[in-house]
Backbone as CSV, one residue per row, in Angstrom:
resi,resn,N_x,N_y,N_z,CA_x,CA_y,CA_z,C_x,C_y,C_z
1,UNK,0.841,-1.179,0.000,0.000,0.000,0.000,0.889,1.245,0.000
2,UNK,0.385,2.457,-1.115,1.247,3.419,-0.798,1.508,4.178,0.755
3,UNK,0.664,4.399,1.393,0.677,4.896,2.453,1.483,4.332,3.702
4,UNK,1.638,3.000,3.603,3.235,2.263,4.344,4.657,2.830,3.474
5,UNK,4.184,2.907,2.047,5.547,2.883,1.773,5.821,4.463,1.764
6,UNK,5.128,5.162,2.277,5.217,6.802,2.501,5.571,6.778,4.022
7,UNK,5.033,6.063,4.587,5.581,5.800,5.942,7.155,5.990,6.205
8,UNK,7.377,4.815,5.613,8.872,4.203,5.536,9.520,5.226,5.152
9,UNK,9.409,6.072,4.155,10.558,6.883,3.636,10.465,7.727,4.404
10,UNK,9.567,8.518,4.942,9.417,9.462,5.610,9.907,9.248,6.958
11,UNK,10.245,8.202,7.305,10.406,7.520,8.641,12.116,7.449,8.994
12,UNK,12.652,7.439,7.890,13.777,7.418,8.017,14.827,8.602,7.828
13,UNK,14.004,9.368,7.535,14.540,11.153,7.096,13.859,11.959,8.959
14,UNK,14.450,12.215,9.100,13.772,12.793,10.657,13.952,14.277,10.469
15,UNK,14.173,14.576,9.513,14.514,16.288,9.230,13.682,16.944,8.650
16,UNK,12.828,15.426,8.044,12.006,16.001,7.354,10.321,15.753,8.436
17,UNK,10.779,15.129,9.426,9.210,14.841,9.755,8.371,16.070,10.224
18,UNK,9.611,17.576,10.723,7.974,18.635,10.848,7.691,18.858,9.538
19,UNK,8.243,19.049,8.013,7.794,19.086,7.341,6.355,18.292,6.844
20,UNK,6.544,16.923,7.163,5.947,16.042,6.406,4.265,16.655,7.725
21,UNK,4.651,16.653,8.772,3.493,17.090,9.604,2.560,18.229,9.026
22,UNK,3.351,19.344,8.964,3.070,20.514,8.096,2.055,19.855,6.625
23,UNK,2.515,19.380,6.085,2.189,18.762,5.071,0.880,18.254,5.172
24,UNK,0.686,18.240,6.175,-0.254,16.943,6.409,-1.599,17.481,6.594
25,UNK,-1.478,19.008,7.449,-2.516,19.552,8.116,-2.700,20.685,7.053
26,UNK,-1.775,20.642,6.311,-2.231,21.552,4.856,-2.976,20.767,3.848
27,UNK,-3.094,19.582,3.415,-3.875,18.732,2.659,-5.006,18.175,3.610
28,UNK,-5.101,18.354,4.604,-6.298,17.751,5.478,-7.425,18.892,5.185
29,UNK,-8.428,18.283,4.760,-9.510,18.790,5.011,-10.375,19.141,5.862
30,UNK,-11.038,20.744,5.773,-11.397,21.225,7.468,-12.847,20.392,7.761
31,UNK,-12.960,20.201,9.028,-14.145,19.250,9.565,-13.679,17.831,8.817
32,UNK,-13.137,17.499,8.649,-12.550,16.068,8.455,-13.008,15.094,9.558
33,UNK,-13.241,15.061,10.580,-13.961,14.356,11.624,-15.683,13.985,11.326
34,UNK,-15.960,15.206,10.563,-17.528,14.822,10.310,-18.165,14.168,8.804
35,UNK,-16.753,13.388,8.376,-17.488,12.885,6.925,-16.611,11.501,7.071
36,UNK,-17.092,10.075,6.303,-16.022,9.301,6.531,-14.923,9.440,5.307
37,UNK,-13.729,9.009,5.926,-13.627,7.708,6.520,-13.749,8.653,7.672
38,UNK,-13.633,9.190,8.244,-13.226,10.156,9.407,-11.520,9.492,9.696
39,UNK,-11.029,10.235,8.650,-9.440,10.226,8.905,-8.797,11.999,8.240
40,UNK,-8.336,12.202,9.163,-7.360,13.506,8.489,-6.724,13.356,7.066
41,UNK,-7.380,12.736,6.054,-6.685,12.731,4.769,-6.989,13.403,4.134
42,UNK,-6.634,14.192,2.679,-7.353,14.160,1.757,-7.922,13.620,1.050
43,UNK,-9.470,14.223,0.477,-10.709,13.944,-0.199,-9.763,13.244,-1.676
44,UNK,-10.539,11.860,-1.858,-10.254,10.999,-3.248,-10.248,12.189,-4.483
45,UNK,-11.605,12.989,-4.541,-11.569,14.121,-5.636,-9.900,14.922,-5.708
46,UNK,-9.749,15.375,-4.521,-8.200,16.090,-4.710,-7.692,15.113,-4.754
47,UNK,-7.334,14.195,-4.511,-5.761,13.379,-4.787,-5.900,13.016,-6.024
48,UNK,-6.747,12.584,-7.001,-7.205,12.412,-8.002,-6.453,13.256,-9.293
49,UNK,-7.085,14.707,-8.459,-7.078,16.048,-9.443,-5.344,16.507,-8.951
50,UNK,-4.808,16.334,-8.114,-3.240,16.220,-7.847,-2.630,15.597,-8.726
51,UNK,-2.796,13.797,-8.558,-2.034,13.263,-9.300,-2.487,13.229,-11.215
52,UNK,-3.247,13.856,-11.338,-3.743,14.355,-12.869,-2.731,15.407,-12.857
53,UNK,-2.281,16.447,-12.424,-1.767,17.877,-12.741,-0.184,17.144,-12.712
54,UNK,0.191,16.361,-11.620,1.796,15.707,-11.216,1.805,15.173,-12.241
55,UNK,1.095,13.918,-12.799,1.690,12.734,-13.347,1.257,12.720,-14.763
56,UNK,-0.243,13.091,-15.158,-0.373,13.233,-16.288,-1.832,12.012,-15.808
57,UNK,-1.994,11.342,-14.869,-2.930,10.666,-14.848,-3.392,10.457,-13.337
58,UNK,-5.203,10.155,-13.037,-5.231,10.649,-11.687,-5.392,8.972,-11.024
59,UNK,-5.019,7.788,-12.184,-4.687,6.856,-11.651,-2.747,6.489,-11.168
60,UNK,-2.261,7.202,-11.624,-0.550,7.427,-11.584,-0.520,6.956,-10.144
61,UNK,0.782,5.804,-10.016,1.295,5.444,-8.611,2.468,6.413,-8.171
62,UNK,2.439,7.522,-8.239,4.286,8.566,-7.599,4.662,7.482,-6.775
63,UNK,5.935,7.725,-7.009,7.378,6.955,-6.098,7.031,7.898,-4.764
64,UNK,7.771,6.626,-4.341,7.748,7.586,-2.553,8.860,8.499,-2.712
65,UNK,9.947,8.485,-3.693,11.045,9.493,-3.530,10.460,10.467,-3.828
66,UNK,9.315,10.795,-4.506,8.716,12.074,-5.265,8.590,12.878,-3.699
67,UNK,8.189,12.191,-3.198,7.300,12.709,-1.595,8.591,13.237,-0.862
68,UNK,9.778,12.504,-0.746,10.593,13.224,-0.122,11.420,14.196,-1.155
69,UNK,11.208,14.395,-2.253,11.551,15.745,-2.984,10.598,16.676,-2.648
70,UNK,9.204,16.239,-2.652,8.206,17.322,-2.494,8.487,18.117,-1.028
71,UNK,8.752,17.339,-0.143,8.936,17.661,1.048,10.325,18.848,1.732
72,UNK,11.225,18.441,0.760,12.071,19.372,0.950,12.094,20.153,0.200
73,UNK,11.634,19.876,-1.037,10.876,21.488,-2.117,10.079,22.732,-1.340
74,UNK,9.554,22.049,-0.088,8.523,22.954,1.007,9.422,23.090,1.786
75,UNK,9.940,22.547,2.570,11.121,22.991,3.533,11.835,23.926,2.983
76,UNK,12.281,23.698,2.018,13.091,24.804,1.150,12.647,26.422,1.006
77,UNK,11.417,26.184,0.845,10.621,27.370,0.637,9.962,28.076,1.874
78,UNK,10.593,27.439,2.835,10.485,28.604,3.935,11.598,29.384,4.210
């Protein structure tokens, strides 16, 4: 599942984990508690319409390395 293997990479970079936190509560959707799954993720429609604009398709699997480029692309930019 992608979301272990986003785990993992992210898990092993510790420089990056306030980033990846940051990250997290910026793609979370507000009232996220009151719709299911009731998980702090983002809505299927945006990840969809993300990986359409990233990849060229909104079925596209991104590498987990993408995630830790993305991540320090934002770190960077503070």
């Amino acid at each position: 599942m992608f979301a272990f293997s986003i785990l993992r990479v992210v898990i092993r970079r510790p420089l990056l984990w306030p980033e990846a936190l940051r990250t997290l509560v910026a793609f979370t959707p507000r009232r996220w508690w009151q719709h299911a799954p009731f998980l702090p993720v983002p809505r299927r429609p945006y990840l969809r319409w993300r990986l359409q604009t990233a990849y060229g398709s909104p079925d596209a699997a991104p590498a987990a390395s993408d995630l830790v480029h993305f991540l320090e692309w934002r770190k960077d930019q503070r």
